[in-house]
C-alpha positions as a Markdown table, in Angstrom:
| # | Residue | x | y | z |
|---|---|---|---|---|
| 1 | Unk | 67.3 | 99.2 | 126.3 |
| 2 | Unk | 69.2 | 102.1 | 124.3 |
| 3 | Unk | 72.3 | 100.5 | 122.3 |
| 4 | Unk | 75.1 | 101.8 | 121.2 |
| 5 | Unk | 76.6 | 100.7 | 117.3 |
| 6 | Unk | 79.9 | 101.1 | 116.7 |
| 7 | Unk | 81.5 | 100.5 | 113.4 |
| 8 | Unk | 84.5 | 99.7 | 113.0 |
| 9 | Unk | 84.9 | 97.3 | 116.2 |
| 10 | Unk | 87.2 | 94.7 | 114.7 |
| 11 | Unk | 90.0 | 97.6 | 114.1 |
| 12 | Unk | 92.3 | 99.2 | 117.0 |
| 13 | Unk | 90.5 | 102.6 | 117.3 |
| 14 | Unk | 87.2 | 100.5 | 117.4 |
| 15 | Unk | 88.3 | 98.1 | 119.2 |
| 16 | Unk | 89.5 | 100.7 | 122.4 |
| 17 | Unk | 85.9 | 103.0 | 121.7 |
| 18 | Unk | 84.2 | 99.5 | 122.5 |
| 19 | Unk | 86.1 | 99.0 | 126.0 |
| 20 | Unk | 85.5 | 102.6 | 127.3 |
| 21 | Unk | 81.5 | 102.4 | 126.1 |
| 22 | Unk | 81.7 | 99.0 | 128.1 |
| 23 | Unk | 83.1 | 100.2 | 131.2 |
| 24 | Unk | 80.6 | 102.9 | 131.2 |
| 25 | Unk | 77.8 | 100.3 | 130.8 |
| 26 | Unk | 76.7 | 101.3 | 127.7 |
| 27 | Unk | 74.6 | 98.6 | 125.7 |
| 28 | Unk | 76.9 | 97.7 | 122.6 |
| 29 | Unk | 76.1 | 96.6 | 118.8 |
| 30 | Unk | 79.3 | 96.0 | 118.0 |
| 31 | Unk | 80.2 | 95.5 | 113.6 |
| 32 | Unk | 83.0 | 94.8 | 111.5 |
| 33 | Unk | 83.7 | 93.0 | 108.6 |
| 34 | Unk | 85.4 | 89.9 | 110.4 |
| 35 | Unk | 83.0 | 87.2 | 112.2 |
| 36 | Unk | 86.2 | 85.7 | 114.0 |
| 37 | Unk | 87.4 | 89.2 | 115.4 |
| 38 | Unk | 83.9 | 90.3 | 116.2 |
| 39 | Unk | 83.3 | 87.2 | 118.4 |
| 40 | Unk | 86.6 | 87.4 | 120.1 |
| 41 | Unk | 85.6 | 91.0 | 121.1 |
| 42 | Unk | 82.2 | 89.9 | 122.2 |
| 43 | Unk | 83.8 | 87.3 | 124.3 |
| 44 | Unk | 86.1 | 89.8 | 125.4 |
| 45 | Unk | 83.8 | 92.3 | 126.5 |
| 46 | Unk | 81.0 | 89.4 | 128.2 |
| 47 | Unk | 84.2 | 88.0 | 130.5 |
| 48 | Unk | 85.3 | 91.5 | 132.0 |
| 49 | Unk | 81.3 | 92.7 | 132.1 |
| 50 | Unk | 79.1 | 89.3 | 132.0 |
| 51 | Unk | 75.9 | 92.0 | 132.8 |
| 52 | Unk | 76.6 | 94.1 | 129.4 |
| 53 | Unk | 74.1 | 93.6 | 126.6 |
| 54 | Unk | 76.8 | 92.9 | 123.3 |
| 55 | Unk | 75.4 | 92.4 | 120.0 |
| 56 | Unk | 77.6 | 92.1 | 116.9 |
| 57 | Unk | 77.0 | 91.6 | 113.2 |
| 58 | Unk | 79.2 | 91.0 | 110.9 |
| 59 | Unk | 79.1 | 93.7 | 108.2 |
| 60 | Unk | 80.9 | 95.0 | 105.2 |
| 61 | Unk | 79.5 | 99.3 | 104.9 |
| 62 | Unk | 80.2 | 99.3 | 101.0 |
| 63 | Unk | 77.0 | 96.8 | 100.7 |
| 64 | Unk | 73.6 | 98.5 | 101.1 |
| 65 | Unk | 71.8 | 94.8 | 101.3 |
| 66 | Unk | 74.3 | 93.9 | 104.1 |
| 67 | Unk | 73.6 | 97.1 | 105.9 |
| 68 | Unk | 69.5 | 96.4 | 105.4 |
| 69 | Unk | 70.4 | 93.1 | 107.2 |
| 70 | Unk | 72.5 | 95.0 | 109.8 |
| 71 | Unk | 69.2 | 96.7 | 110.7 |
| 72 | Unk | 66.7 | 94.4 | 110.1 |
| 73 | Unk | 68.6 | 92.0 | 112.9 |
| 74 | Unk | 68.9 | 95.1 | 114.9 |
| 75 | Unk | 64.7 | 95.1 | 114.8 |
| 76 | Unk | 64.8 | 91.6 | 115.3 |
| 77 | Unk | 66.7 | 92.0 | 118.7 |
| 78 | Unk | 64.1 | 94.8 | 119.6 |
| 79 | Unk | 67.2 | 97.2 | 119.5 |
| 80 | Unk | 66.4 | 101.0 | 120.0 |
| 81 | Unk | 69.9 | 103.4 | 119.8 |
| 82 | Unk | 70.8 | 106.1 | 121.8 |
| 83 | Unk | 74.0 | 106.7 | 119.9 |
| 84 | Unk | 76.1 | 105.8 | 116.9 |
| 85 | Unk | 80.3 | 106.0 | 116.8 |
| 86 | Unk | 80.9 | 105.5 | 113.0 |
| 87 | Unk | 84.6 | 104.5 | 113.0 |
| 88 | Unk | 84.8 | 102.4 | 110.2 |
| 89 | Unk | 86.5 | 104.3 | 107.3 |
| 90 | Unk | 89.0 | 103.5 | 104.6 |
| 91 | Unk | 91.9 | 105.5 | 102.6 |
| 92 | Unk | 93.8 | 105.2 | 99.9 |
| 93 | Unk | 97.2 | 107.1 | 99.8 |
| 94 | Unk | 98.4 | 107.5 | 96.7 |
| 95 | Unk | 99.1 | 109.9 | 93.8 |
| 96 | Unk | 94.9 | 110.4 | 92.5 |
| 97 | Unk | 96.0 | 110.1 | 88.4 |
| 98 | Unk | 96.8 | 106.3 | 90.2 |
| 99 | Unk | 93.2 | 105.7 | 92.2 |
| 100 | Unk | 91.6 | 102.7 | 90.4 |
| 101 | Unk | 87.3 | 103.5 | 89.5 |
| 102 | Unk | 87.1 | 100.9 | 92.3 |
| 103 | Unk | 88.9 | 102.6 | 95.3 |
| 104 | Unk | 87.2 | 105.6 | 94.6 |
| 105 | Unk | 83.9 | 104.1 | 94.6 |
| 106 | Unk | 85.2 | 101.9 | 98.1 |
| 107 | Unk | 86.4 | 104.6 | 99.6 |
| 108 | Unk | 83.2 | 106.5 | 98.6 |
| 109 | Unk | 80.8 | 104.1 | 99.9 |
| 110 | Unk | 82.7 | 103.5 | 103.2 |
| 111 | Unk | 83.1 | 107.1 | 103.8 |
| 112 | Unk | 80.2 | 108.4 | 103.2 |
| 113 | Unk | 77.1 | 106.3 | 101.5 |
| 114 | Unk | 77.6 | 103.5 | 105.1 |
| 115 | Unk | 78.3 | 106.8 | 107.5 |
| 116 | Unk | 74.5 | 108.4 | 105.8 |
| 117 | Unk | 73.0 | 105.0 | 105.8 |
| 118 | Unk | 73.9 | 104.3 | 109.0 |
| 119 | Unk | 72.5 | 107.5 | 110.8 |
| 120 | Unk | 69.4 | 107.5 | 109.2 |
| 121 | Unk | 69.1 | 104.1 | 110.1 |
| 122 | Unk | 70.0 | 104.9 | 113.8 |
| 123 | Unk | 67.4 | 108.0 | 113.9 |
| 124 | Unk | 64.7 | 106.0 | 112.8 |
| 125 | Unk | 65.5 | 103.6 | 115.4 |
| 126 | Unk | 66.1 | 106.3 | 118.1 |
| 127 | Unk | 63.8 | 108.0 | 121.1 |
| 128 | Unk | 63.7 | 111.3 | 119.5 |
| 129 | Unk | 62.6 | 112.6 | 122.4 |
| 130 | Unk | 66.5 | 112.4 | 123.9 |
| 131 | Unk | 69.3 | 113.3 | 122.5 |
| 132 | Unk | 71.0 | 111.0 | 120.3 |
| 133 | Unk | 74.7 | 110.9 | 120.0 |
| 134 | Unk | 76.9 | 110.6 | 116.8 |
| 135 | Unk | 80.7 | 110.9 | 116.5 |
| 136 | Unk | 82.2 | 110.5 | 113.1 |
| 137 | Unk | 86.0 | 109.2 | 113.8 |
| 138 | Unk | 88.0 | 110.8 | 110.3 |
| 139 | Unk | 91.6 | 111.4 | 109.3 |
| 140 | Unk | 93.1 | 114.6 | 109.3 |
| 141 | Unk | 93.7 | 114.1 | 105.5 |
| 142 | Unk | 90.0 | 115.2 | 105.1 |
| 143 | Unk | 90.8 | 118.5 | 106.5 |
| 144 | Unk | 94.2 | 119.6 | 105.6 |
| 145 | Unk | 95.4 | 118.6 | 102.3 |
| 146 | Unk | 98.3 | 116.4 | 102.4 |
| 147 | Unk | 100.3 | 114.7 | 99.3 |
| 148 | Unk | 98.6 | 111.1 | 98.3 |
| 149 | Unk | 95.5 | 111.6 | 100.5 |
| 150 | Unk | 93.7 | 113.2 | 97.4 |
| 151 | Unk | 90.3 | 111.6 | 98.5 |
């Protein structure tokens, strides 16, 4: 069976891209940083489709051993992906002379090291035969440069 993980799943935008993959059926590996929130959605999701496949794994991007782990259950499960949705993301808004080293390097990890991590981890974990699916959720603020969104 052909998952999709979604990152992000304990947030609102998350949250609402989990509902619409699980009213189209779709097989869900569902992470976040919160245990409690993840298992609420879980529950959520079982009650309104008790047929669905839902994983979840708790997982904080920034840490490459916790994202290991986020696979290697994945491979435990038997878990082959058909798509990833990689809405987990973080900003900072404020003036950049005012970033700490440590939001930079957050934001840094989040936004890019988890999103590259993650779809090489789903490609290698993928029928390449198919097509696999990716959708990057961002901010505007990467596109159009806007006061104390310097990152």
């Amino acid at each position: 069976m052909e998952y999709t993980l979604l990152t992000g799943a304990c947030g609102g935008l998350g949250g609402a891209f989990a509902r619409l993959l699980a009213e189209r059926g779709q097989a869900l590996y569902l992470t976040g940083r919160s245990e409690v929130r993840l298992a609420a959605l879980k529950a959520e999701l079982r009650q309104k489709f008790p047929a669905l496949p839902v994983e979840t794994f708790a997982c904080d991007l920034t840490d490459s051993a916790r994202r290991m782990a986020l696979f290697a259950h994945a491979d435990a499960c038997g878990m082959r992906f058909s798509r990833l949705v990689y809405v987990a993301g973080v900003d900072t808004q404020k003036a950049v002379e005012r970033y700490t080293e440590e939001k930079i390097v957050l934001q840094a990890r989040v936004n890019l090291e988890g999103a590259v991590s993650l779809v090489r981890g789903v490609l290698s974990r993928c029928d390449l035969n198919g097509t696999p699916e990716f959708l990057a959720v961002g901010s505007m603020s990467a596109a159009c440069p806007m006061p104390y969104f310097a990152l």
